[in-house]
C-alpha positions in Angstrom: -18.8 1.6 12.9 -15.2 -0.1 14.6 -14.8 1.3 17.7 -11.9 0.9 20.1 -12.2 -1.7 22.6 -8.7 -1.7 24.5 -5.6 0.4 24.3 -1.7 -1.3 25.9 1.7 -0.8 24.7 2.4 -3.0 22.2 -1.2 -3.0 20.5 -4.6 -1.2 20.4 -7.6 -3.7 19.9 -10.7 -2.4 17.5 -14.0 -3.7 17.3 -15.2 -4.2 13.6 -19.0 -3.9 12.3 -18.6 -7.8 11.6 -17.8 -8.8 15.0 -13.9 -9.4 14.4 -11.2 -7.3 16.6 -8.1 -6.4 14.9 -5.1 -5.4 16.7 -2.9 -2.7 15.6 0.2 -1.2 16.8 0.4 2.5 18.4 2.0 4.0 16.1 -0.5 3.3 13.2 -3.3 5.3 14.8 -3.4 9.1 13.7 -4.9 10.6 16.7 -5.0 10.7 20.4 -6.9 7.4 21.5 -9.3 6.7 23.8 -11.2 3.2 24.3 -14.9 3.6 22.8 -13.6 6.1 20.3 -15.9 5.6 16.7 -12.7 4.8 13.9 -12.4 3.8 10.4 -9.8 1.7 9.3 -8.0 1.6 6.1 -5.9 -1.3 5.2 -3.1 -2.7 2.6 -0.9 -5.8 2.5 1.7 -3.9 4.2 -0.2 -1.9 7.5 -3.0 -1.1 8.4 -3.9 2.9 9.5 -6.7 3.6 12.2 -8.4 7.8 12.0 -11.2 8.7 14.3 -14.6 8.9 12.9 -16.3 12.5 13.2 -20.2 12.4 13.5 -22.4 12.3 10.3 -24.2 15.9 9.5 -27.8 15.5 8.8 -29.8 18.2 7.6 -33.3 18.5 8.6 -34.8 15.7 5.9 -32.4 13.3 7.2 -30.4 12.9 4.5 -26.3 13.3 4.9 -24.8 16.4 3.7 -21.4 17.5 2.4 -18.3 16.9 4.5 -20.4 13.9 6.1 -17.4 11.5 6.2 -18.6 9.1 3.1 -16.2 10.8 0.9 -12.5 11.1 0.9 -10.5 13.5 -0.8 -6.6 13.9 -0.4 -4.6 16.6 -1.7 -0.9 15.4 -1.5 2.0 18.2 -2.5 4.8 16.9 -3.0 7.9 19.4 -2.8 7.0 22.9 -5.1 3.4 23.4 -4.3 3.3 25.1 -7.6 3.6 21.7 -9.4 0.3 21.3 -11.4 0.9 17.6 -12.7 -1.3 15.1 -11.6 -0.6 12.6 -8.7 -0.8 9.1 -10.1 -1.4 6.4 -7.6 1.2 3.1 -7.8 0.0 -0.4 -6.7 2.6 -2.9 -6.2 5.8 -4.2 -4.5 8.1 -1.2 -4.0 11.2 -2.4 -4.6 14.4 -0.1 -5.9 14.7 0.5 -9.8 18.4 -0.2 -10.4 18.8 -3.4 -8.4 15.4 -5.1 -9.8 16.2 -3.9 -13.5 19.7 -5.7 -12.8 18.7 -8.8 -11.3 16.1 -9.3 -14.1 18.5 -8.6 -16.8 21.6 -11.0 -15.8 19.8 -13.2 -13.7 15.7 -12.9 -15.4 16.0 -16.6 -16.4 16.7 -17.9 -13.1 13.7 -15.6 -11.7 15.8 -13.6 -8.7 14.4 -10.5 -10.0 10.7 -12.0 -8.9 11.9 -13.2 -5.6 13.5 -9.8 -4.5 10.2 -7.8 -5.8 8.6 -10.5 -3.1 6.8 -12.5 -5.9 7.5 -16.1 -5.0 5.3 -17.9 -7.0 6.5 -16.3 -10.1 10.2 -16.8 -9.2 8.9 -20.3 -8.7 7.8 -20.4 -12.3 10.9 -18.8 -13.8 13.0 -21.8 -12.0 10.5 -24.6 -13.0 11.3 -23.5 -16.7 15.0 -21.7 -16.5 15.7 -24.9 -18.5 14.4 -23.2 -21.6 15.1 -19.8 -22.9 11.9 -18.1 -22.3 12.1 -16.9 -18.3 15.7 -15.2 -19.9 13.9 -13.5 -22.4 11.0 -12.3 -20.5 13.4 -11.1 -17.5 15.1 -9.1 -19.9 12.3 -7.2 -21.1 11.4 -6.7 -17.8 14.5 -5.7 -17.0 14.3 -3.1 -19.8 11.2 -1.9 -18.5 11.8 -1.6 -14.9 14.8 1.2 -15.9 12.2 2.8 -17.9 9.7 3.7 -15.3 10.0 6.6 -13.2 11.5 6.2 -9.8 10.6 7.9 -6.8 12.9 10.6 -4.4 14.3 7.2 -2.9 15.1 5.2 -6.4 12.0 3.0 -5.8 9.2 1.5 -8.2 6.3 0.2 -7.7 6.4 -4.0 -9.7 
């Protein structure tokens, strides 16, 4: 279990199982804390959240019951809480619909669409071979399909 070894301004510091510390800032934790606290962390490219860890219930064989922190369900309502579609997950660079489905439409063969969606090795490719016609073509369809996903309240997809 990580547990929080110092607390100062600019960073908290948390002890992980494997012996490593890992700094975060303030504002990423989710609750009051306290050095020696028992947290979890959860982690993407972007940030990193800390929550405090609530004790395990045991029943009298042991064995972990319901509720005992192992599992983690999240109910997220967006807007009318009458809305019975499902929430579908997105994994990706965020980056806004109309400008990426432009950039990869007029400019797809020089590979600016890949370099403003944060791909750099990819936008790397599409210049190495701008010279033929294929980065063009390809940035076009992706152009094409980038307008055809859904965006979010903020005009954003997921790439």
């Amino acid at each position: 279990m990580s547990k929080i070894l110092a607390i100062t301004a600019e960073a908290i510091a948390i002890g992980t199982d494997d012996g490593a510390i890992v700094e975060v800032r303030p504002e990423d934790v989710t609750f009051d804390a306290r050095v020696g606290d028992e947290v979890t962390l959860f982690s993407n490219e972007q940030r990193t959240l800390v929550t405090k860890s609530e004790p395990k219930n045991t029943s009298a064989t042991g064995t972990a019951q319901q509720g005992d922190g192992n599992n983690i369900s999240v109910n997220v309502i967006n807007g009318n809480p009458t809305n019975t579609a499902p929430t579908y997950v997105q994994t990706g660079k965020v980056v806004n619909k109309i400008a990426y489905a432009l950039l990869a439409i007029f400019l797809g063969g020089l590979g600016v669409h890949k370099f403003y969606a944060g791909k750099t090795g990819s936008g790397i490719l599409y210049l190495i071979f701008c010279w033929t016609i294929i980065p063009a073509l390809i940035g076009f369809i992706e152009g094409i399909v980038a307008l055809t996903k859904p965006a979010d309240a903020n005009g954003n997809i997921c790439i």
